[in-house]
mmCIF entry with sequence, helices, sheets and N, C-alpha, C, O atoms, coordinates in Angstrom:
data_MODEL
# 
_entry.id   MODEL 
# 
_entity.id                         1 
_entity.type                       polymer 
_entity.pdbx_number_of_molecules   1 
# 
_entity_poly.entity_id                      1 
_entity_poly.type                           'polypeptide(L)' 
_entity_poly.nstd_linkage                   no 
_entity_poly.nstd_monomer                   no 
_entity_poly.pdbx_seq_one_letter_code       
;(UNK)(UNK)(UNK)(UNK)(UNK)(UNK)(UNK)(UNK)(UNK)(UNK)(UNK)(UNK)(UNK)(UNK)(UNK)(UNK)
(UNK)(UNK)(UNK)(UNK)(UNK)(UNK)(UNK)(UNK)(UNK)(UNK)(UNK)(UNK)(UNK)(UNK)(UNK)(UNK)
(UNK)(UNK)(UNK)(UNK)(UNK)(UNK)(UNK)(UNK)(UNK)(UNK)(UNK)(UNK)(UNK)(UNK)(UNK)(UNK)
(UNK)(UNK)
;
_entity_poly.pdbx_seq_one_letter_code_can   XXXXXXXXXXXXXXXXXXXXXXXXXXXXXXXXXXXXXXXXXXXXXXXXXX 
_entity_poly.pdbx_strand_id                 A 
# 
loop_
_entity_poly_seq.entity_id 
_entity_poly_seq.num 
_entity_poly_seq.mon_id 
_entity_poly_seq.hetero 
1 1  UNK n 
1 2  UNK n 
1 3  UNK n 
1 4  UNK n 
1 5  UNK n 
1 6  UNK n 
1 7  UNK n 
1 8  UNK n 
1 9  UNK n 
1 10 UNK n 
1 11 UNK n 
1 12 UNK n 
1 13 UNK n 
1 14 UNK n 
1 15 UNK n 
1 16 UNK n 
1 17 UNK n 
1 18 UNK n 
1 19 UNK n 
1 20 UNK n 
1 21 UNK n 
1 22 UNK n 
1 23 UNK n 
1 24 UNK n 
1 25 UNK n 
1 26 UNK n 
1 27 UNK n 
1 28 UNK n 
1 29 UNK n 
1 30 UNK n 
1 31 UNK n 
1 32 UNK n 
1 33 UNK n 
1 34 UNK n 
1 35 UNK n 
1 36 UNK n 
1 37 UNK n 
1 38 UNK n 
1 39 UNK n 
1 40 UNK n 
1 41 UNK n 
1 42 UNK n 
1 43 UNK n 
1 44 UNK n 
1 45 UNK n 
1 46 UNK n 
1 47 UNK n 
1 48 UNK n 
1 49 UNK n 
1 50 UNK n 
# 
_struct_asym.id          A 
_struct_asym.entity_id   1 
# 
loop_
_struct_sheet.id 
_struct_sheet.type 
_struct_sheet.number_strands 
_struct_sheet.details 
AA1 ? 4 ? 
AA2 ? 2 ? 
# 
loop_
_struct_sheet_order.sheet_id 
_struct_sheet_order.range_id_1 
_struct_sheet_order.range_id_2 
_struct_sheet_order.offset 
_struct_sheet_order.sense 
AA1 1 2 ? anti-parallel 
AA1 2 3 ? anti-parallel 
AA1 3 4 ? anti-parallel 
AA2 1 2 ? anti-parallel 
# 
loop_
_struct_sheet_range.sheet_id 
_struct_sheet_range.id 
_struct_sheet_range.beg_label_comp_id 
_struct_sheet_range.beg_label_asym_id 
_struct_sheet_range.beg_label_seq_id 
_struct_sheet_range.pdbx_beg_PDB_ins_code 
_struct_sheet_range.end_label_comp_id 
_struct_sheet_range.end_label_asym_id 
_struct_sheet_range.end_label_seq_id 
_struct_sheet_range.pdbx_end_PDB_ins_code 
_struct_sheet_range.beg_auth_comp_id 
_struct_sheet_range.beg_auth_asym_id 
_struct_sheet_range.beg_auth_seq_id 
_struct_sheet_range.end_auth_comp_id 
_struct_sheet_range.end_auth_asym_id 
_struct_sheet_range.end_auth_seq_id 
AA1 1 UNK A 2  ? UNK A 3  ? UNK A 2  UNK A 3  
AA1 2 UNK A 12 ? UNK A 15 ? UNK A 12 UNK A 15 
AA1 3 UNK A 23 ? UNK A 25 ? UNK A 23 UNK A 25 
AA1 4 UNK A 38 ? UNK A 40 ? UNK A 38 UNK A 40 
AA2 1 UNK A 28 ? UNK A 29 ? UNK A 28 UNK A 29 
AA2 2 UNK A 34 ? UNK A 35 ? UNK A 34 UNK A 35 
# 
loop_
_atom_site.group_PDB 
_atom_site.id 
_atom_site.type_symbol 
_atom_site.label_atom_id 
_atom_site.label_alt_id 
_atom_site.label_comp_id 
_atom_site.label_asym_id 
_atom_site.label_entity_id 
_atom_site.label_seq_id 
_atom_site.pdbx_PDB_ins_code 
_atom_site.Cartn_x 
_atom_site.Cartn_y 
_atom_site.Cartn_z 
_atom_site.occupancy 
_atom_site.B_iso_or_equiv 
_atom_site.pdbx_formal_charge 
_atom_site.auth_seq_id 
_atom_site.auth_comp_id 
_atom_site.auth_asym_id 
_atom_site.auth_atom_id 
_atom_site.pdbx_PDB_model_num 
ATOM 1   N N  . UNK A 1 1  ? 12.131 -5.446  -15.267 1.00 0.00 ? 1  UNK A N  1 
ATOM 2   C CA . UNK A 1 1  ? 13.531 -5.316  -15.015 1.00 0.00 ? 1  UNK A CA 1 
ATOM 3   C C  . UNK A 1 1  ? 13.771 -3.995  -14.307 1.00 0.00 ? 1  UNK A C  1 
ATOM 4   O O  . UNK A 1 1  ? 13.111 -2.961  -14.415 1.00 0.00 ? 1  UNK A O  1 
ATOM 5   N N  . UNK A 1 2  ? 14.931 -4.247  -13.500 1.00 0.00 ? 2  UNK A N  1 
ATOM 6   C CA . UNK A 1 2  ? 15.221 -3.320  -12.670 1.00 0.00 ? 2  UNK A CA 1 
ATOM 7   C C  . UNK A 1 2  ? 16.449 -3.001  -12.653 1.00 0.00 ? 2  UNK A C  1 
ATOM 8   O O  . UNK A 1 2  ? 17.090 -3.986  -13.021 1.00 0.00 ? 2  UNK A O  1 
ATOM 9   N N  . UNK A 1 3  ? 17.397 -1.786  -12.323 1.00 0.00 ? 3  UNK A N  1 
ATOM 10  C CA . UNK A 1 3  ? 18.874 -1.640  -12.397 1.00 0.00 ? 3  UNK A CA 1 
ATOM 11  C C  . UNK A 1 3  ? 19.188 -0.911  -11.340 1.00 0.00 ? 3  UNK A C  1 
ATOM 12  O O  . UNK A 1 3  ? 18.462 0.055   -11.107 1.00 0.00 ? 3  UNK A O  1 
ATOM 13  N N  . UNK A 1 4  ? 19.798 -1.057  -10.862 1.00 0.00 ? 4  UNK A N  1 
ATOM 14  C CA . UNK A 1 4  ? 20.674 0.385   -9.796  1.00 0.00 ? 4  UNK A CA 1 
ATOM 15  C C  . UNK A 1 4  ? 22.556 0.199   -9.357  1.00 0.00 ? 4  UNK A C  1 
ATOM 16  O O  . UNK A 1 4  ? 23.253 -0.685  -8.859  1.00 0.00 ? 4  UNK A O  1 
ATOM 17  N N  . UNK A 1 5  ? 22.772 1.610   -9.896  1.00 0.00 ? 5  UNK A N  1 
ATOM 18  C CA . UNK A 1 5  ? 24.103 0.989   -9.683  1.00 0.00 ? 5  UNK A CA 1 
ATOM 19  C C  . UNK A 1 5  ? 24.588 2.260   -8.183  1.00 0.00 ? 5  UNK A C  1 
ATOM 20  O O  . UNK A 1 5  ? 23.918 3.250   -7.889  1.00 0.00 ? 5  UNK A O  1 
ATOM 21  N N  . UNK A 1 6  ? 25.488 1.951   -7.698  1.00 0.00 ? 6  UNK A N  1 
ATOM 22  C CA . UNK A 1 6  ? 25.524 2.811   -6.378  1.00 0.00 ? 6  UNK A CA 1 
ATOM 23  C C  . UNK A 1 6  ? 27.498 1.834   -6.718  1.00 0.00 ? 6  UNK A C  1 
ATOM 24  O O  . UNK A 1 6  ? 27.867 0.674   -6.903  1.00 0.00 ? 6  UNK A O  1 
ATOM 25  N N  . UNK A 1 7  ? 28.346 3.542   -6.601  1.00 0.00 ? 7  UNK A N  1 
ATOM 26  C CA . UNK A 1 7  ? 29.498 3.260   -6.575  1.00 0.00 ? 7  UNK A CA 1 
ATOM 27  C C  . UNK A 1 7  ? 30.201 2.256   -7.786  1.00 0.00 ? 7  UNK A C  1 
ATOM 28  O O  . UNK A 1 7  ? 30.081 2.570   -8.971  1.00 0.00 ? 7  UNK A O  1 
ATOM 29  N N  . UNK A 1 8  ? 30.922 1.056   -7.381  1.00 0.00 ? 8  UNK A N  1 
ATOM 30  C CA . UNK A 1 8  ? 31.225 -0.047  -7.866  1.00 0.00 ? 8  UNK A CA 1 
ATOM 31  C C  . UNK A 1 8  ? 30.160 -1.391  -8.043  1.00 0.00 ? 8  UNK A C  1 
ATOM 32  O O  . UNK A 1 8  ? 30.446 -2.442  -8.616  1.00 0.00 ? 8  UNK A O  1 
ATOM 33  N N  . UNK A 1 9  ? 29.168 -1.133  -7.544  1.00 0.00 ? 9  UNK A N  1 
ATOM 34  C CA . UNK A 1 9  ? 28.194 -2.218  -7.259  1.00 0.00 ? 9  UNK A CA 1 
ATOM 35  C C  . UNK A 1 9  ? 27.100 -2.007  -7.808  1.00 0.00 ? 9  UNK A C  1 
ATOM 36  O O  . UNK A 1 9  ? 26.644 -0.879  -7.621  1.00 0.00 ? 9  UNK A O  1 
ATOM 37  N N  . UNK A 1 10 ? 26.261 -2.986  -8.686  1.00 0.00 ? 10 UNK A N  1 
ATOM 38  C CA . UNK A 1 10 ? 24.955 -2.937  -9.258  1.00 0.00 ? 10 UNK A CA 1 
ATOM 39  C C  . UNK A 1 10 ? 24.082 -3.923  -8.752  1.00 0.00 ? 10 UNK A C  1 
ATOM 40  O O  . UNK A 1 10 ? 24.447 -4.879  -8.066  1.00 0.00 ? 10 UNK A O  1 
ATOM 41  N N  . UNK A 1 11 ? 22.491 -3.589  -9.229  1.00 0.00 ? 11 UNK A N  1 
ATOM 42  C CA . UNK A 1 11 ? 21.964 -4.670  -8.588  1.00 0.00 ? 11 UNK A CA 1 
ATOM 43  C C  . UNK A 1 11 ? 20.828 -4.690  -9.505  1.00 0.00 ? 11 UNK A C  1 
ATOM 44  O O  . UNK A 1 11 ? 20.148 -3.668  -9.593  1.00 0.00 ? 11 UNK A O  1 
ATOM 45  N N  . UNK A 1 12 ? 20.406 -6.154  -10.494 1.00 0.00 ? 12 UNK A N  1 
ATOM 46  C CA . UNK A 1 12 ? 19.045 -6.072  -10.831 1.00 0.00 ? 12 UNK A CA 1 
ATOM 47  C C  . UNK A 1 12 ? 18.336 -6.934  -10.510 1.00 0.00 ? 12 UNK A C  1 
ATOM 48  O O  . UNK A 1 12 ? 18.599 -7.921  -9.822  1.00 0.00 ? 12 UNK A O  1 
ATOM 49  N N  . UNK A 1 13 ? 17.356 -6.621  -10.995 1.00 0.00 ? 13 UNK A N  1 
ATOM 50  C CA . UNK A 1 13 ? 16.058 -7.659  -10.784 1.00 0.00 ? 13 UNK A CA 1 
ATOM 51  C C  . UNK A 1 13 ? 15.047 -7.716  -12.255 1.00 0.00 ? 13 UNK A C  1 
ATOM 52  O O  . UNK A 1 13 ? 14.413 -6.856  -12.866 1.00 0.00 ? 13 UNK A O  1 
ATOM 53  N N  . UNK A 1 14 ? 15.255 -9.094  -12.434 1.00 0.00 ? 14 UNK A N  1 
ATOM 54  C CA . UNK A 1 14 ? 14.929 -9.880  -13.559 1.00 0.00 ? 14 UNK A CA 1 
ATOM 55  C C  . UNK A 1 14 ? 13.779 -10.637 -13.352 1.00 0.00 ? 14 UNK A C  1 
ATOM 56  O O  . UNK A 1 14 ? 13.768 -11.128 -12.224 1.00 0.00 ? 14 UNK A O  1 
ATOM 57  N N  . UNK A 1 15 ? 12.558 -10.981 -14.208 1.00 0.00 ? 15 UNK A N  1 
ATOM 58  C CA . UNK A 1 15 ? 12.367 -11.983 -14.613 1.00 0.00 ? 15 UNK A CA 1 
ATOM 59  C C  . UNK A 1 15 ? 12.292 -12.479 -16.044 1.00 0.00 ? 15 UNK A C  1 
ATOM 60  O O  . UNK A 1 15 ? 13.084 -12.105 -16.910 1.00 0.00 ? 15 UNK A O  1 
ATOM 61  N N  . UNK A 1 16 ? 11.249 -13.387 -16.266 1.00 0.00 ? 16 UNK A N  1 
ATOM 62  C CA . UNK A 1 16 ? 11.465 -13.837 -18.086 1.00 0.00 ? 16 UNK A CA 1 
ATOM 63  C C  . UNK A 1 16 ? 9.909  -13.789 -18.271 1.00 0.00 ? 16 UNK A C  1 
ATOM 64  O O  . UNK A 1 16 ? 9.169  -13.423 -17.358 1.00 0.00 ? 16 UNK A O  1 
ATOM 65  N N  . UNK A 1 17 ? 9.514  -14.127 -19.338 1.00 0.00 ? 17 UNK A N  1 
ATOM 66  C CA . UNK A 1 17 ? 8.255  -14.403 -20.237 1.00 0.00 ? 17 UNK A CA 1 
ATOM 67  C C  . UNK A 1 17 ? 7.836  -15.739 -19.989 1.00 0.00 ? 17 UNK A C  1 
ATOM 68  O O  . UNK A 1 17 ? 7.006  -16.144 -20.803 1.00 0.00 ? 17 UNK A O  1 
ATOM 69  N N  . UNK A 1 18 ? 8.254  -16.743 -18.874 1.00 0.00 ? 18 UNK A N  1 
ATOM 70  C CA . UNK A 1 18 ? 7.623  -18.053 -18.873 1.00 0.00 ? 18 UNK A CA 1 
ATOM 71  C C  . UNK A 1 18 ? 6.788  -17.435 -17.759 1.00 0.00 ? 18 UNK A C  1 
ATOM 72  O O  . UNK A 1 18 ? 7.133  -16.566 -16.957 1.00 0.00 ? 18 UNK A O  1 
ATOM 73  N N  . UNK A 1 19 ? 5.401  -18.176 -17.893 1.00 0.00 ? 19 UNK A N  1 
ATOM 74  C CA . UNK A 1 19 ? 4.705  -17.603 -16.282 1.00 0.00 ? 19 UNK A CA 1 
ATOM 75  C C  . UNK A 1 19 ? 4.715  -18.908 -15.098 1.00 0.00 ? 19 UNK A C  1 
ATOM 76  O O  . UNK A 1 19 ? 3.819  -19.665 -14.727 1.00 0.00 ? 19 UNK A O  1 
ATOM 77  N N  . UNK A 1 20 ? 5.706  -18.820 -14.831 1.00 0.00 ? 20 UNK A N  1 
ATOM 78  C CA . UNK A 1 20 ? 6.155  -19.472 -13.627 1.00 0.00 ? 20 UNK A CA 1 
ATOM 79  C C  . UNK A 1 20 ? 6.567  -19.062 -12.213 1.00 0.00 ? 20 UNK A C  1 
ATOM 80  O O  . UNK A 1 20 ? 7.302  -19.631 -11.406 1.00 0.00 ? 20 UNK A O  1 
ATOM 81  N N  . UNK A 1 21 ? 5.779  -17.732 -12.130 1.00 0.00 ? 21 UNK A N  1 
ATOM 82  C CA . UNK A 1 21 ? 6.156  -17.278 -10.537 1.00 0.00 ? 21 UNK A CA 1 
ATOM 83  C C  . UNK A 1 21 ? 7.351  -16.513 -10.698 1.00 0.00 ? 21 UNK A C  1 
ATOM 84  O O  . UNK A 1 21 ? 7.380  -15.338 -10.331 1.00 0.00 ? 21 UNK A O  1 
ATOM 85  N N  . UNK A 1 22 ? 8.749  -17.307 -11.428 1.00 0.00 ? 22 UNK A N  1 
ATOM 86  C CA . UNK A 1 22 ? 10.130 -16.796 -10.533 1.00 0.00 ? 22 UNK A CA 1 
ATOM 87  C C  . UNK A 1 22 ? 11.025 -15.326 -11.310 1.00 0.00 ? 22 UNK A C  1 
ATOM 88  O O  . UNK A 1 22 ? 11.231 -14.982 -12.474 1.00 0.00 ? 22 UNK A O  1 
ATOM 89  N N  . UNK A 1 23 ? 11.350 -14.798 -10.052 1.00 0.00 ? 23 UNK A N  1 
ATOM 90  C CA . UNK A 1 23 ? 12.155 -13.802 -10.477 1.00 0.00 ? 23 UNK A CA 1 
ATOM 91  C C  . UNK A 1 23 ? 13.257 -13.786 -9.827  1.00 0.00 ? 23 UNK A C  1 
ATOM 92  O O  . UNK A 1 23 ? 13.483 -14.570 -8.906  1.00 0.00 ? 23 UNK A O  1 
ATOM 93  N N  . UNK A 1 24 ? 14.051 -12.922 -10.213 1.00 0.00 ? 24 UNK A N  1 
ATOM 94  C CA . UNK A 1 24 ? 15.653 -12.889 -9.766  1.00 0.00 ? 24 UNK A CA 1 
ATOM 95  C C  . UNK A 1 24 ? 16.465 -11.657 -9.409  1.00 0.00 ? 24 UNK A C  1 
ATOM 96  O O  . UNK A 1 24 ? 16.361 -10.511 -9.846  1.00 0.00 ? 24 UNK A O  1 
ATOM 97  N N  . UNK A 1 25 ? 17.297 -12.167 -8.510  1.00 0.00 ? 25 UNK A N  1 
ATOM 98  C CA . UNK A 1 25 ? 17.970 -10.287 -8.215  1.00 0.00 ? 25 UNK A CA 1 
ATOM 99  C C  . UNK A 1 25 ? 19.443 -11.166 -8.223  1.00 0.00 ? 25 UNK A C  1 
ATOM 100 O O  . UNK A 1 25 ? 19.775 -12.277 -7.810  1.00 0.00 ? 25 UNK A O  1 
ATOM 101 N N  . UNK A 1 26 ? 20.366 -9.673  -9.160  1.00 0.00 ? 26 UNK A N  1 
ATOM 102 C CA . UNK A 1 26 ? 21.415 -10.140 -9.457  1.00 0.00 ? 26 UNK A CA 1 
ATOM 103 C C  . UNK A 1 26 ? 22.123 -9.670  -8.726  1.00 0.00 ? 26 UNK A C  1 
ATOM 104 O O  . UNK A 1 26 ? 21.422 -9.775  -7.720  1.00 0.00 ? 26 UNK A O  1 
ATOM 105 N N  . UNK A 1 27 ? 23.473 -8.960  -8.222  1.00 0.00 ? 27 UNK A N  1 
ATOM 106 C CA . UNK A 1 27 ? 24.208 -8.444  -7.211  1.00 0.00 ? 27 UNK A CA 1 
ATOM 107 C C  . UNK A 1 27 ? 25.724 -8.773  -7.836  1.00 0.00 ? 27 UNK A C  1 
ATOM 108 O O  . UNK A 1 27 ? 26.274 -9.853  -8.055  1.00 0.00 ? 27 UNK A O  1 
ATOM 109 N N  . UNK A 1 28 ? 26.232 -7.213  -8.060  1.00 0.00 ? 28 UNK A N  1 
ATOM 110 C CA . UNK A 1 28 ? 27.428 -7.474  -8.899  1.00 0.00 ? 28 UNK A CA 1 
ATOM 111 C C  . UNK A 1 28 ? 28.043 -6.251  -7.445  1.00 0.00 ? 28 UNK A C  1 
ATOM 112 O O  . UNK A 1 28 ? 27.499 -5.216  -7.061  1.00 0.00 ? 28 UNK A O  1 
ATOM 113 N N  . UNK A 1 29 ? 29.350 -6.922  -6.933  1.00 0.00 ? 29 UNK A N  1 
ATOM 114 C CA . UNK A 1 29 ? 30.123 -6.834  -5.524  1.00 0.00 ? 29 UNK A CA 1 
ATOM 115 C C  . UNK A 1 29 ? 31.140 -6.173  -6.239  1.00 0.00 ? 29 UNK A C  1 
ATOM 116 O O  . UNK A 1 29 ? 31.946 -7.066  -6.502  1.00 0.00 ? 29 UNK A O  1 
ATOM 117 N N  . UNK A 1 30 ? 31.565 -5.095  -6.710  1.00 0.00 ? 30 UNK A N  1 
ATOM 118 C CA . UNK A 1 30 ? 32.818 -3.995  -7.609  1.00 0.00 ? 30 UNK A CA 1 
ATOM 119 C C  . UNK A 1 30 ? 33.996 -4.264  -6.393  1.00 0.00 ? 30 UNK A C  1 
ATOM 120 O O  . UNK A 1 30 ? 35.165 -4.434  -6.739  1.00 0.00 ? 30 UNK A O  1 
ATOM 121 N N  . UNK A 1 31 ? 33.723 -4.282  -5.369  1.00 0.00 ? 31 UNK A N  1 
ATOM 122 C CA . UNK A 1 31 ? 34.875 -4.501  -4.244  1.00 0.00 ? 31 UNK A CA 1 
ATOM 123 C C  . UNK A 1 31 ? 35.922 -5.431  -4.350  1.00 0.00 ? 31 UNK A C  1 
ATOM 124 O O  . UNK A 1 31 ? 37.140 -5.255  -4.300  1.00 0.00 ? 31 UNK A O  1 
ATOM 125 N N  . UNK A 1 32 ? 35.088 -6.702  -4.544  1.00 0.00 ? 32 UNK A N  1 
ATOM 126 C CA . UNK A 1 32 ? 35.630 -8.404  -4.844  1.00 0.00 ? 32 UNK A CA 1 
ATOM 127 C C  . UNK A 1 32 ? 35.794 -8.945  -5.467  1.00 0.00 ? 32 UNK A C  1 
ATOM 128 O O  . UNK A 1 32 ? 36.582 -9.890  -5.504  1.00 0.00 ? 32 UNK A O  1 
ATOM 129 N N  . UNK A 1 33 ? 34.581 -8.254  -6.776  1.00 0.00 ? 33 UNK A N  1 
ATOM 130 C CA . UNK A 1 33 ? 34.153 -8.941  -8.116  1.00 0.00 ? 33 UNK A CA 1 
ATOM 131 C C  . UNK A 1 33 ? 34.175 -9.858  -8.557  1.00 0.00 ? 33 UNK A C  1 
ATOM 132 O O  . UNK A 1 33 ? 34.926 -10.415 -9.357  1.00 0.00 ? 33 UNK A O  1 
ATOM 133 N N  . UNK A 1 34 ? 32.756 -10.269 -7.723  1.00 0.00 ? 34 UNK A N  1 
ATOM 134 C CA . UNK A 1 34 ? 31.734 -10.951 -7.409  1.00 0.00 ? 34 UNK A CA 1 
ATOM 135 C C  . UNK A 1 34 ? 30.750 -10.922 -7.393  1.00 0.00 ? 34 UNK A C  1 
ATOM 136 O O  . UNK A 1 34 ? 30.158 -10.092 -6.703  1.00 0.00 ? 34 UNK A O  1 
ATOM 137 N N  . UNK A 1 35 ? 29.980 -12.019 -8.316  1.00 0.00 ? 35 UNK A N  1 
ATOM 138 C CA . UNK A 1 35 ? 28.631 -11.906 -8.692  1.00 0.00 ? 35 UNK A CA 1 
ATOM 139 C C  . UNK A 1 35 ? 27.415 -12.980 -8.069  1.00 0.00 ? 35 UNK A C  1 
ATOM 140 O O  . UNK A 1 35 ? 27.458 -14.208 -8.136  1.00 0.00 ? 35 UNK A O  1 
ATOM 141 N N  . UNK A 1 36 ? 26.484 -12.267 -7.539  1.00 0.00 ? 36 UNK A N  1 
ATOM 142 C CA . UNK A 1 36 ? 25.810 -13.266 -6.867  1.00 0.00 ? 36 UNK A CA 1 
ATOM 143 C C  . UNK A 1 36 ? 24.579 -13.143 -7.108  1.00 0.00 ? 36 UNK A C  1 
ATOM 144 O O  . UNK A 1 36 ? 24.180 -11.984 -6.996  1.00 0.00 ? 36 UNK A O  1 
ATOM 145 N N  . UNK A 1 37 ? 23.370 -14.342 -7.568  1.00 0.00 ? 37 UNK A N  1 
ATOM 146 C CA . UNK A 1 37 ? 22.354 -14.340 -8.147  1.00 0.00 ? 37 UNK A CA 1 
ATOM 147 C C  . UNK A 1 37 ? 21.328 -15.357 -7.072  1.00 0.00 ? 37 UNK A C  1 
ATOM 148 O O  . UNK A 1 37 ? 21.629 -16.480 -6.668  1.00 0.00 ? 37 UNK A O  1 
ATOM 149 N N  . UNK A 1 38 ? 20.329 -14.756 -6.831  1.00 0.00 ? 38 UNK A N  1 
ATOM 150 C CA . UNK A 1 38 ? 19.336 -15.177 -5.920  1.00 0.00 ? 38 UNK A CA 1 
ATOM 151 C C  . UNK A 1 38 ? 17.980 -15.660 -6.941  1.00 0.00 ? 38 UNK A C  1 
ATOM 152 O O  . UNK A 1 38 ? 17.731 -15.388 -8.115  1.00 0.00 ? 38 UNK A O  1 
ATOM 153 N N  . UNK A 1 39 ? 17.486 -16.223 -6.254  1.00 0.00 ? 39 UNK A N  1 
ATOM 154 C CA . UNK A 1 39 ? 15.965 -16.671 -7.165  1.00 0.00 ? 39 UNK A CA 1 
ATOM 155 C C  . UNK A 1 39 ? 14.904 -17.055 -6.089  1.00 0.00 ? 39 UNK A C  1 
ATOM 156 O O  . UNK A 1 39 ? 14.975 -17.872 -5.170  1.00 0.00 ? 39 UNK A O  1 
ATOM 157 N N  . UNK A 1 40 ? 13.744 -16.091 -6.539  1.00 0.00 ? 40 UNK A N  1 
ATOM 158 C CA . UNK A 1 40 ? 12.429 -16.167 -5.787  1.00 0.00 ? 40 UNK A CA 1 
ATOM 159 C C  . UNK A 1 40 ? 11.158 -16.664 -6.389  1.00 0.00 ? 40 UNK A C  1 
ATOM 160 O O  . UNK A 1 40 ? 11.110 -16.764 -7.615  1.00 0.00 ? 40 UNK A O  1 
ATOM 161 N N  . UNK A 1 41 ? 10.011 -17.021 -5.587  1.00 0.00 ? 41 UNK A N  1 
ATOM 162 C CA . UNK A 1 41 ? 9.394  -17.427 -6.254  1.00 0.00 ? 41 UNK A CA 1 
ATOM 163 C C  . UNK A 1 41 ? 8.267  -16.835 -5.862  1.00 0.00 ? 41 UNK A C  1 
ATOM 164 O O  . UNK A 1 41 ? 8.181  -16.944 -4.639  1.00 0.00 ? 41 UNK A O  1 
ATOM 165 N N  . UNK A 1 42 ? 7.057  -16.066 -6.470  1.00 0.00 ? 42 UNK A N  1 
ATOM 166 C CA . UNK A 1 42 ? 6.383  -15.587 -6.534  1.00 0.00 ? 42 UNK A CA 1 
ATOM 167 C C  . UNK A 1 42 ? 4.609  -16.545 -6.196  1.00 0.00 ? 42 UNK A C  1 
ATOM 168 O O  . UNK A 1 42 ? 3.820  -16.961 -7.044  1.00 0.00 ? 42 UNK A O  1 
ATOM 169 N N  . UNK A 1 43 ? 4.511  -16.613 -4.774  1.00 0.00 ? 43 UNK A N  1 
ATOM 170 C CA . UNK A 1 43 ? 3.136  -17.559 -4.290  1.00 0.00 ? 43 UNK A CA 1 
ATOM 171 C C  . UNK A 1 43 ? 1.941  -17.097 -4.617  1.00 0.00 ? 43 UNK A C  1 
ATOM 172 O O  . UNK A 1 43 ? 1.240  -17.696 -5.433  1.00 0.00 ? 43 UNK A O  1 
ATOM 173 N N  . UNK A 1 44 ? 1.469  -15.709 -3.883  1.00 0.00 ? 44 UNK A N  1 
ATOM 174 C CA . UNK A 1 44 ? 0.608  -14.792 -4.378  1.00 0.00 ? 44 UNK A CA 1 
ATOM 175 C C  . UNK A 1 44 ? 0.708  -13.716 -4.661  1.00 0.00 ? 44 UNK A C  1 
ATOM 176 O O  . UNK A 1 44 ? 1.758  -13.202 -5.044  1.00 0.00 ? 44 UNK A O  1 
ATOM 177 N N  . UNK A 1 45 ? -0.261 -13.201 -4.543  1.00 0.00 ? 45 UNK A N  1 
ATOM 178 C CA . UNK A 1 45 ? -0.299 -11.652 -4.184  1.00 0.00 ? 45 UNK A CA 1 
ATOM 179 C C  . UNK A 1 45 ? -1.768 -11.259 -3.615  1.00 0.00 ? 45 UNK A C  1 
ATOM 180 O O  . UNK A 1 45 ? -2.752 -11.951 -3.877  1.00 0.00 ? 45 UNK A O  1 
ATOM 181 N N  . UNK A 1 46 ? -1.830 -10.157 -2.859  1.00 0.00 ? 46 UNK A N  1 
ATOM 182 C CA . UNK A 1 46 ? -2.975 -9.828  -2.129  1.00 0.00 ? 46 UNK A CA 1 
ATOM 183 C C  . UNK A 1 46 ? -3.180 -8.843  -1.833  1.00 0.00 ? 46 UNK A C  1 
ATOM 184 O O  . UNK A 1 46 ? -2.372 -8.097  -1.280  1.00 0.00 ? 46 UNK A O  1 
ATOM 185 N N  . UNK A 1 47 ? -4.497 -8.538  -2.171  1.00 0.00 ? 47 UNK A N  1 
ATOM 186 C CA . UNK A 1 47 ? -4.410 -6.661  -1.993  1.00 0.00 ? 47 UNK A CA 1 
ATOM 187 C C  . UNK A 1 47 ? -5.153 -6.668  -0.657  1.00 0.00 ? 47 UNK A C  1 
ATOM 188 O O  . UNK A 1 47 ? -5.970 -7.441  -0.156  1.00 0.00 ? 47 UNK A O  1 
ATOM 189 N N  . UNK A 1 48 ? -4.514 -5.401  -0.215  1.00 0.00 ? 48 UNK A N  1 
ATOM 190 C CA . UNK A 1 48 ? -5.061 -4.668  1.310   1.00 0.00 ? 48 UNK A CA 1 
ATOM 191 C C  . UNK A 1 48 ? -4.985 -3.685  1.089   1.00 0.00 ? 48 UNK A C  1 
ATOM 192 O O  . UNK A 1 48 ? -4.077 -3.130  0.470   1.00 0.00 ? 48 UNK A O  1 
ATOM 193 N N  . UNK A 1 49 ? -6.667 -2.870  1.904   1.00 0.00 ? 49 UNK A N  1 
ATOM 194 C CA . UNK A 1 49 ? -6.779 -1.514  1.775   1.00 0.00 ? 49 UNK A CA 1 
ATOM 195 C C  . UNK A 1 49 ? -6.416 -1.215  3.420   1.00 0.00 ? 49 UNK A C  1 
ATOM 196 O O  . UNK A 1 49 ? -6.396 -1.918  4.430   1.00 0.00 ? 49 UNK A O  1 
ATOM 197 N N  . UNK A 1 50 ? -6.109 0.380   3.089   1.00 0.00 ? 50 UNK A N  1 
ATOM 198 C CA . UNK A 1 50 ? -6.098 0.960   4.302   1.00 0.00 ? 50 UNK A CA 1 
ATOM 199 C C  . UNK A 1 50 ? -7.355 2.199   4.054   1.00 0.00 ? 50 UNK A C  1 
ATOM 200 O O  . UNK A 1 50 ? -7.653 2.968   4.969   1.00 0.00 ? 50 UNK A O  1 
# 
């Protein structure tokens, strides 16, 4: 979990304890107030060196 708030507006990023890939970013709009929730899904991951 993640939080940041800047002004009127916050923003997190969630996931849960099922292992299913997905996580989420929340987006709370203090201007309009309005809340808007996105969902991703997590394919791989891959490491690269430099």
């Amino acid at each position: 979990m993640w939080l940041s708030k800047t002004l009127q507006n916050n923003k997190a990023l969630l996931s849960t304890a099922l292992n299913d890939g997905m996580y989420y970013e929340a987006t709370f709009n203090g201007d309009k107030n309005e809340l808007y929730l996105d969902a991703y899904k997590k394919f791989e991951n891959k490491k690269y060196y430099f």
